[in-house]
C-alpha positions, 0 to 999 in steps of 0.5 A: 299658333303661338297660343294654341302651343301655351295652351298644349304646353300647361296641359302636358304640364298639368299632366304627369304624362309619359312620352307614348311607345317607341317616340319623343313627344312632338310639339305638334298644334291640334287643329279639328279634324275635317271629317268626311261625313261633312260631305256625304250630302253633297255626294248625295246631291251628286247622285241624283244630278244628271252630271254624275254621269260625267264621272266614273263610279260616283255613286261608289265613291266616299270619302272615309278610310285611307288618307292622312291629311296633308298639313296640320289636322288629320283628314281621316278619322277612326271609324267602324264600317264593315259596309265594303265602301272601303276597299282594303290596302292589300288582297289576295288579288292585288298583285294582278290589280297592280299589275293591270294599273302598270298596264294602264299608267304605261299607256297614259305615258306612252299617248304623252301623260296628262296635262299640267294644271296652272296655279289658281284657286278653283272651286265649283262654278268657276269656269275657263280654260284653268278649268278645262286644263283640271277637266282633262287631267282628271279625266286622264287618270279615270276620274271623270268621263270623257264628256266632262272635257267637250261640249258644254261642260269642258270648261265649267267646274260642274258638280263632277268635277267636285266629285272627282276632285275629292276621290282624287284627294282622297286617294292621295290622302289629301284634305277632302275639300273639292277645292284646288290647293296648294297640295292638291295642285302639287299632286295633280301636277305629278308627271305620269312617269313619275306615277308609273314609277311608284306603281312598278315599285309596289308590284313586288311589295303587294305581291308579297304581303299578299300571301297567307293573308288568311280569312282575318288580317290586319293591315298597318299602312305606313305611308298612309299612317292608317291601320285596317282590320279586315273580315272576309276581305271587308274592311271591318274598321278604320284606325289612325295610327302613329309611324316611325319618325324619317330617322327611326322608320317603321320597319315592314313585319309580316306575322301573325299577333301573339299577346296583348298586355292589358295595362303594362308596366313602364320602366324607366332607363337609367338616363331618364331617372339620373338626368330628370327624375333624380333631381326632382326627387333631390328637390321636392322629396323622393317619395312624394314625386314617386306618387305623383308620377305613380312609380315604385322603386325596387332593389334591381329588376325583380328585386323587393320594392324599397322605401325611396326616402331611405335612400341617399340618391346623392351616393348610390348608383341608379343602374342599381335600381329599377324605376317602374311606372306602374299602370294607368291612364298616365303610363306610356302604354296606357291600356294596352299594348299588343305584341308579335313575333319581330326581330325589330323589337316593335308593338302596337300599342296605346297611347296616353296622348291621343289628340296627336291621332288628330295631326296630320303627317304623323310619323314621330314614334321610335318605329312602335306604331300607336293605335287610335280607338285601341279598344275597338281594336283589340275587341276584333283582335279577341273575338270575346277569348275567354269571355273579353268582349268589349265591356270587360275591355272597358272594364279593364281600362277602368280598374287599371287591372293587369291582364296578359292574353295569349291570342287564339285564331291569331290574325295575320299582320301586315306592317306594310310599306305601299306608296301605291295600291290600287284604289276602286275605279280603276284608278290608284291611291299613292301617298308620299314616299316618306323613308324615300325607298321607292326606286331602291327594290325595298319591299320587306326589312328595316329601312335605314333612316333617310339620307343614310345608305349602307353598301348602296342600299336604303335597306337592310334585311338582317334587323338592327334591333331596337334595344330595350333601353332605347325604346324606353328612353324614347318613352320617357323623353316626353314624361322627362321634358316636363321636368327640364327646359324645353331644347332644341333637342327634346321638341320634335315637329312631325316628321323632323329627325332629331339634330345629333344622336337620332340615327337607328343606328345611333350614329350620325351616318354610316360612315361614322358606323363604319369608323367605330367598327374600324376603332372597334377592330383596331382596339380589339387588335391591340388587345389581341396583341396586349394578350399575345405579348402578356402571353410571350412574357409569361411563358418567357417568365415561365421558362426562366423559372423552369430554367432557373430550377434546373441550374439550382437543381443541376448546381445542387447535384454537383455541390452533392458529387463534390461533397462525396468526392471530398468525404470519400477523398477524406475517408480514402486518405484515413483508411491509407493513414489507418492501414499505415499505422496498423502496418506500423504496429504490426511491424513494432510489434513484429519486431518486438516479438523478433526482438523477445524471440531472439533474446530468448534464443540467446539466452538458451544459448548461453545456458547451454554454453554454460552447461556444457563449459563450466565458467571458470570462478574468478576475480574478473567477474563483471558486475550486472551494472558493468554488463550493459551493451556497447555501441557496437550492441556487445557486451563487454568481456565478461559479461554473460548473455543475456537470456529470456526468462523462462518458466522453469519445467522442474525445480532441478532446472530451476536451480541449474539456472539459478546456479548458472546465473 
């Protein structure tokens, strides 16, 4: 095994391969396939042997279509039939199929199951009580008839009971050998009960991915890691198909198709390019690995492309360039990839490692389902639209040419969660409850990864997206790997759900969600409250601003009142002083004018004393300077009084007072 895995190893190596759609590339071993057509001789020797009347509807019975290989190599192969040897998944009556099985699985219980079968390797020829347990058994669930448990053959393993044995593996989707296995014998030795229990949990499922199937559909078989395209309710082809991984399960989607891209692009994430492709580029030259992984490079999603050596990759941020993996053989979607309505973010698509179609248990994608043999089934997909028939598809794979088809006449599908159906023969095929959701009322939604509840359910019904860049991530984890050390962390085995960080929900439980939800409240909370305080101090500083403002305003007024109080004070006090001196003047000059007035009088007064008395001529005479008043304001005797000049009216008078004086 070690060898088989080196071998694998150097081809991945030698291949600039990108991980397929929605997965991490698993480190599986490739195993050949065990084909049914090895068998189809001995059931023609079955039918022409007398003991086929021993088992019911032998001559019916193959072993192609649906079943999924219990260990390493695959037990089903891809394949065009359109002959109705193979009864499709789901019809429009199954919903009354499966409830007529409840009936009848109810009365296997009720008479006390079917007989456990003890441990040993039993093949034909073999005879003995181990063989007449087997018998019994399979005779129970309706695999062989009564006569093959009495008489002759109860205890010989007869050519019937080959034949019975295979449809029972094959309807448990176990390796077809007709020989007793360890696998086979674990089924065979499921309790009726237990059988019962998974019918009643698919009844409502089929009930409703049966409706509006139409005249065409498409059937993706989760459990069972097998697609059917259905005509006429013929199974018009068989495709193996890779599923979602136990930690990003494959959610259940009823719609019909849309698109189909041939060759499409491949962008890289951000992580990829900074972990695994950036330092190859440091390290062999940015152009040179650009062509070897067939990428161009370009100055941000939708941006002109750009030399890649003209870039210092040492200074720049990659988030601001958009890494795109042109098309081609090597691309994660290879050829095509076939797209419909879906809240989840899923496709169908091809693949560029297509030796995984040929492992057994092939659930390791991200939740995208990968197709085998794309080509045939896109050719029924188109019906010859616009002239695609399956030449030009060939054509299209050839030239890498990149073409978008919006679908006409669209078919229905069908991503379907059945861990039973009802098989031919009155018997049912049931596969193994991989996202362990039987029991929990689950029939349409997005399964939680396993060992992860949320409110008590394994479901949710509301999707939990699938980021664009989480589903290119997935995408180049394999095409990243060729570049690193293998780790514990890049290598997936069928079925294993990665250590840390590969929850659909990406976090290690629900409890760990519900503690970020609760950081995420708890952090918006105080920014509410960092806002709500920033708020208060800005309308505190407003307010302070606003009140500041009006003292300024308010002290302005005052200083302006207290100004106008001082000038008019000012103004008061000059007028008072102003009207005092005019009162003064007018009081100097007043009294001057008195004065004048009364000097004037005196003076006529004395000219007429003159006229009237002559003055007496003599010695005594007073001098002018000798006439000057005393302190008692007199003159002194003799002296005459004085009186105003006046302008004289005649010269006669002047000269009287000429004389007089």
């Amino acid at each position: 095994m070690k060898i088989v895995a080196l071998r694998l190893s150097k081809l991945l190596v030698r291949s600039v391969a990108v991980a397929v759609a929605c997965s991490m590339v698993a480190a599986v071993f490739v195993a050949t396939a065990a084909h049914a057509d090895q068998e189809n001789s001995a059931f023609a020797r079955l039918k022409r042997s007398k003991e086929s009347l021993l088992s019911p509807g032998a001559s019916t019975s193959t072993t192609t279509g649906h079943s999924s290989g219990s260990g390493i190599a695959a037990t089903t192969e891809t394949k065009v039939l359109n002959d109705g040897s193979v009864a499709p998944f789901i019809t429009p009556d199954s919903p009354q199929s499966m409830q007529a099985m409840v009936d009848k699985y109810s009365k296997i219980v009720s008479d006390g199951g079917w007989p456990q079968v003890p441990r040993g390797k039993l093949k034909k020829g073999a005879e003995g009580k181990v063989v007449a347990a087997l018998n019994k058994r399979l005779y129970a669930e309706g695999y062989l008839r009564v006569e093959a448990t009495e008489g002759e053959y109860a205890q010989v393993f007869t050519s019937a009971t080959e034949e019975a044995l295979k449809r029972f593996q094959y309807n448990h989707g176990l390796a077809v050998t007709g020989m007793i296995d360890g696998a086979t014998l674990a089924s065979l030795n499921v309790s009726a009960a237990s059988r019962l229990a998974t019918i009643k949990a698919n009844v409502p499922r089929l009930a409703e991915y049966s409706k509006d199937l139409g005249d065409r559909y498409i059937i993706v078989n989760i459990p069972a890691q097998q697609i059917e395209t259905v005509s006429a309710g013929t199974v018009y082809s068989l495709h193996n198909a890779i599923m979602g991984r136990p930690s990003r399960p494959t959610p259940v989607v009823m719609t019909p198709l849309t698109t189909i891209r041939f060759n499409p692009y491949w962008n890289a994430p951000a992580s990829i390019v900074e972990k695994d492709i950036l330092p190859r580029m440091l390290s062999k030259g940015s152009s040179k690995v650009m062509a070897d992984m067939n990428m161009k490079v370009f100055d941000g999603v939708g941006g002109p492309e750009v030399d890649p050596d003209k870039i210092n990759w040492r200074k720049v941020r990659v988030d601001d360039y958009h890494f795109r993996q042109e098309p081609g053989g090597s691309n994660a979607m290879a050829t095509a990839k076939i797209e419909f309505t879906s809240p989840f973010g899923i496709y169908l698509h091809d693949t560029p490692e297509p030796h995984l179609f040929q492992t057994g248990n092939r659930f390791y994608s991200s939740g995208c389902v990968r197709v085998e043999n794309v080509s045939v089934f896109i050719d029924w997909v188109l019906q010859g639209q616009d002239g695609i028939d399956s030449a030009r598809i060939a054509n299209l794979a050839e030239t890498k040419e990149r073409l978008d088809v919006e679908i006409s006449n669209a078919p229905q599908l069908r991503v379907a969660y059945l861990t039973a159906w009802p098989a031919k023969d009155g018997v049912v095929a049931f596969r193994p409850d991989v996202y362990e959701l039987d029991g929990g009322g689950f029939v349409i939604g997005q399964p939680l990864p396993v060992g992860e509840t949320l409110d008590g359910k394994r479901y949710v019904l509301k999707p939990i997206p699938r980021l664009q860049e989480d589903i290119d991530t997935d995408d180049g984890l394999g095409f990243a790997s060729l570049f690193r050390s293998p780790t514990k962390g890049d290598v997936l085995m069928p079925g294993q759900n990665r250590a840390n960080g590969d929850s659909l929900v990406n976090l290690s439980s629900i409890e760990a969600k519900k503690q970020a939800e609760l950081r995420k409240k708890k952090k918006e909370e105080a920014a509410r409250k960092k806002a709500e305080e920033k708020a208060k101090l800005e309308a505190k500083r407003k307010a302070d601003a606003k009140a500041k403002l009006a003292a300024k305003k308010k002290a302005d007024e005052k200083a302006k009142l207290a100004a106008k109080k001082k000038a008019d004070e000012k103004a008061k006090i000059a007028a008072k002083k102003k009207a005092a001196e005019k009162k003064t003047k007018v009081a100097s000059t007043d009294a001057k004018a008195a004065a004048e007035k009364t000097k004037s009088s005196a003076s006529k007064s004395t000219a007429s004393d003159a006229k009237k008395t002559p003055t007496k001529t003599s010695t005594a005479k007073k001098s002018p300077a000798d006439c000057k008043p005393g302190s008692d304001g007199k003159l002194p005797q003799g002296c005459p009084a004085p009186v105003a000049a006046k302008k004289p009216a005649t010269a006669s008078a002047a000269e009287e007072t000429a004389t007089a004086n």
